[in-house]
N, C-alpha and C positions, 0 to 999 in steps of 0.2 A: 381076466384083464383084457381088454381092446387093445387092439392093435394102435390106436392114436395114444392110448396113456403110456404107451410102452417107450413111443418115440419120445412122448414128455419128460418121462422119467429118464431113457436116455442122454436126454439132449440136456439134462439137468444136471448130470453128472460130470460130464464133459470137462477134464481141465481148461483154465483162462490162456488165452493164448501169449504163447513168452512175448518179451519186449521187443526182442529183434524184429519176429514177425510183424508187430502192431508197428514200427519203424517201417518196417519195407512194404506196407499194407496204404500207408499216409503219406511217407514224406518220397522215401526212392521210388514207387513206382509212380505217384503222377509227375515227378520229376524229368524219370524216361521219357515220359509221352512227350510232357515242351519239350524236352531235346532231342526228340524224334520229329517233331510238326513245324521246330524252327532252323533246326540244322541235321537237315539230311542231304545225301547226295541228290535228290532229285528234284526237290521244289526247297521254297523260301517265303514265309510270313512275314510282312514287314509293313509296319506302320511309317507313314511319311511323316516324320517331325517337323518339316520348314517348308517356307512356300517358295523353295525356290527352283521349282518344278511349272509352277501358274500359270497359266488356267488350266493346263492338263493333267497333273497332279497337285492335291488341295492336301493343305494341314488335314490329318483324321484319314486319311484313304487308308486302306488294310490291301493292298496289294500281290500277288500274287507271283513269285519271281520262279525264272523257270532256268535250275541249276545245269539242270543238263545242256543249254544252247550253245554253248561255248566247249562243247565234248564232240560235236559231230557237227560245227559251222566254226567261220570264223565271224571275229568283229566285226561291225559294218557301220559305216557313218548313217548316221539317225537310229543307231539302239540306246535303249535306253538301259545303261548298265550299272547296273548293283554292284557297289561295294560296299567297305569298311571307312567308317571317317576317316580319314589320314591325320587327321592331329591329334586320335585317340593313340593313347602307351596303354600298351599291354601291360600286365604285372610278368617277371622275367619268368622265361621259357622255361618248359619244365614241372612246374609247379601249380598245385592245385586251381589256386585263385586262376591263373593263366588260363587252365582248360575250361574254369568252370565262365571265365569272363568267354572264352572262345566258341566254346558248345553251348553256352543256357544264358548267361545273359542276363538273367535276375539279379535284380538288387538285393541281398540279404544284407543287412547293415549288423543287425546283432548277434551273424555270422563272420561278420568282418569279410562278407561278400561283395565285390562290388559290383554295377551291370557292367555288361559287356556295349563294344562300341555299337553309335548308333550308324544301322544300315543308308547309306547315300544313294542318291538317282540321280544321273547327270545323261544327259546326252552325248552322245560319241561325236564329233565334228571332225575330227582332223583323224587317221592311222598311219603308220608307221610308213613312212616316203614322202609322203603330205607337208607343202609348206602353209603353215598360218600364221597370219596377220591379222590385228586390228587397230582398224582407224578411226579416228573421229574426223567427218567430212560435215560440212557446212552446220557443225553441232548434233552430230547426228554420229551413233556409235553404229560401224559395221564391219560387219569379217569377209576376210578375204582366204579361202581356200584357192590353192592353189595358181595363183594371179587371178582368180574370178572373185567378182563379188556376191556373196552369199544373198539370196531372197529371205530365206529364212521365215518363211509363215509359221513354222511351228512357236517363234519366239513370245513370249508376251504383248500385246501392245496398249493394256490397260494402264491407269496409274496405279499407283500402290498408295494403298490408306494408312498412317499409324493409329494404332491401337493398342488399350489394355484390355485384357481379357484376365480373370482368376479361371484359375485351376485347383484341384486338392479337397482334399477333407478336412484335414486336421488343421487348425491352428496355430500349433507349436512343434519345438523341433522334437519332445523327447514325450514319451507316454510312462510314465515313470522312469524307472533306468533302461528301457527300450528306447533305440533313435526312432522317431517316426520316418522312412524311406521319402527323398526329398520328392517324388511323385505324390506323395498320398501328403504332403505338406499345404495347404491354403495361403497360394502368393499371387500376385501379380505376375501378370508374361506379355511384356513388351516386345509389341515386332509389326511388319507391315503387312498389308493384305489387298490382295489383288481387290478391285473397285471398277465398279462399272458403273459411273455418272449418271445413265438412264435410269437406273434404278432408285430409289429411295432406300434407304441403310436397312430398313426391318427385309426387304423386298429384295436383296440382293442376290444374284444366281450365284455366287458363292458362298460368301460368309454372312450370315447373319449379323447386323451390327448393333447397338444400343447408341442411342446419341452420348451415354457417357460414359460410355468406353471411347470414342472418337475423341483424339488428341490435338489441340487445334492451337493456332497460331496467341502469340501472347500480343502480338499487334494486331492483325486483324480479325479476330473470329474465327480464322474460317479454318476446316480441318486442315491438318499437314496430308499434301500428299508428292508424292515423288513419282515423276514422270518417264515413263520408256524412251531406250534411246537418248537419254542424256546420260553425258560421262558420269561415274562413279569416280569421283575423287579420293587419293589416298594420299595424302598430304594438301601443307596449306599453300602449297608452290604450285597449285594447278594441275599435278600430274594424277592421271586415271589410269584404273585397271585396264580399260579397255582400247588403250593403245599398249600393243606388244607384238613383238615383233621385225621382220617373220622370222617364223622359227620350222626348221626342218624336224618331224615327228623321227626320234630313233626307233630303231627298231626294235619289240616287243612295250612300244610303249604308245600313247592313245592321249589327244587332247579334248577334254570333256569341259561342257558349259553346260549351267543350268538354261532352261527355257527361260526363266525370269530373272531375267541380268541384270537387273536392279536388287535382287535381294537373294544373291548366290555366290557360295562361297568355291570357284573351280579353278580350272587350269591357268585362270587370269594373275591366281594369286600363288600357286606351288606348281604352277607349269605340269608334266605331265606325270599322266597314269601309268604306273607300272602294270601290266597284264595281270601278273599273279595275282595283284589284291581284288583282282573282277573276277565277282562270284557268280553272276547268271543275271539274266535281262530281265527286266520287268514286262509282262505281260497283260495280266489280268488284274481289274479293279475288283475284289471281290466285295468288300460294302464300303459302306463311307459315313464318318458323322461330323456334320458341324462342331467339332471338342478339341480341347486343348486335352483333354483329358488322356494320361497315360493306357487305360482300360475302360472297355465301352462299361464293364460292371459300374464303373464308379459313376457314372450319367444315370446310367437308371436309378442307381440306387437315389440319386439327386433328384433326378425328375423322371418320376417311371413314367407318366402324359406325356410329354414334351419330348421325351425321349423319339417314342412313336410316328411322333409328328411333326415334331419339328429338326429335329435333331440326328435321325438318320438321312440321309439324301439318299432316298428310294432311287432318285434316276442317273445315279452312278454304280450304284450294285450291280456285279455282274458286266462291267463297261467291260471290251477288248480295249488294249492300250494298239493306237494301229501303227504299223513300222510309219515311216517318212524317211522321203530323200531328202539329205544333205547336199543343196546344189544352187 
């Protein structure tokens, strides 16, 4: 008999491997690895979900956050610092869901899992000694660190476009008695996006747009847009976010704004950051795609062409995010 019929017949023999095995082979070991790639001491994978980062971070960036900065530096005005939404609730401490929302983050619905919070990027403006103000002057929103008033080139100064855009796969909420996970659901996702007039909507250095996704006025035609540097009103009394103020920063705490003031939810609205929920600084753009889409998988699978070519932004892959002063 050969030595190859030998291993055949061996290998034929072979008990089926028990269930637990076939469990920790499929489900807990690629489980480790997301919770090894998304939450380790050292680095941080994070998807930008909102534009209110504009123009320097776009809807679709995959980012790159670097845990350690904050272990061997301090804070600094003009970082751009990762945390945890603040109006995300945890499930109580302790308890499975809790860690599983805290370390992995997936949405398992027919696990009765839910994601965990979505990661934020805000810029650091004000630290702890730091008084800030803001005013609106001749109609015109501006900060004042510490009696100076802020230049601030890093802020937006385009308008903001509204827009629909779908997202998802699926249709409907349930796949038999399975919930379908409200990412991979087929809805509409209303919100604004940074616009640059020069351009023509298919042509745009940011978002790709379709003339009927663009939301437009019911009197005149023409698209809604919202302009930088106009107050953000929060009542029908005239009063805006973007006066407040001044406020002396306590200490271990940090007043963060998005770059795109027009479509950011920061310290205008919950005053300031506590230190401990800042997890490490955004650094690096590692790719990017024109998508509302929760996972680049579900783009290709949509449009494996398109994807390619239109749909990744080859010349933000690999971007440095570059520090900037605060002044």
């Amino acid at each position: 008999m050969s030595l190859f019929s030998k291993k055949t017949k061996h290998a034929s023999v072979q008990p089926p491997k028990p269930q637990w095995r076939l469990w920790l082979e499929n489900i807990v070991i690629p489980l480790l690895l997301v919770l090894v790639v998304r939450n380790n001491p050292i680095f941080g994978w994070y998807q930008v979900p909102s534009g209110s980062a504009e123009p320097n971070l776009l809807v679709g960036d995959r980012i790159w956050g670097n845990r350690l900065a904050y272990r061997y530096d301090t804070i600094k005005r003009g970082d751009l610092a990762i945390f945890d939404d603040p109006y995300f609730t945890f499930a109580p401490a302790g308890t499975f869901k809790y860690y599983w929302q805290r370390y992995v983050g997936l949405p398992l619905s027919i696990f009765g899992l839910g994601a965990g919070a979505d990661s934020w990027v805000k810029r650091v403006i004000a630290i702890p000694g730091d008084t800030i103000e803001g005013r609106v002057e001749r109609g015109k929103t501006v900060v004042y660190l510490n009696g100076k008033k802020l230049e601030e080139r890093y802020v937006n100064r385009l308008p903001l476009i509204y827009a629909e855009k779908k997202a998802g796969l699926f249709p409907f909420g349930h796949l038999g008695p399975i919930p379908v996970p409200d990412f991979l659901q087929y809805k509409s996702r209303f919100s604004k996006y940074v616009f640059d007039p020069a351009f023509p909507l298919d042509q745009q250095p940011y978002y790709k747009l379709k003339p009927e996704e663009v939301l437009k006025s019911p009197l005149t035609g023409e698209p809604l847009l919202d302009y930088a540097f106009t107050p953000t009103l929060c009542d029908d009394y005239g009063s805006t976010i973007d006066a407040f103020g001044p406020f002396t920063v306590p200490p271990g705490k940090y007043w963060v704004m998005g770059d795109n003031r027009k479509n950011s939810g920061d310290s205008r609205m919950w005053l300031f950051l506590d230190e401990k929920k800042i997890c490490g600084r955004a650094a690096l753009i590692m790719y990017s795609l024109d998508s509302q889409e929760a996972f680049w998988g579900i783009d290709l699978f949509k449009h494996p062409i398109d994807f390619w070519t239109k749909i990744v932004r080859w010349t933000r892959c690999g971007k440095l995010l570059p520090k900037v002063d605060v002044e």
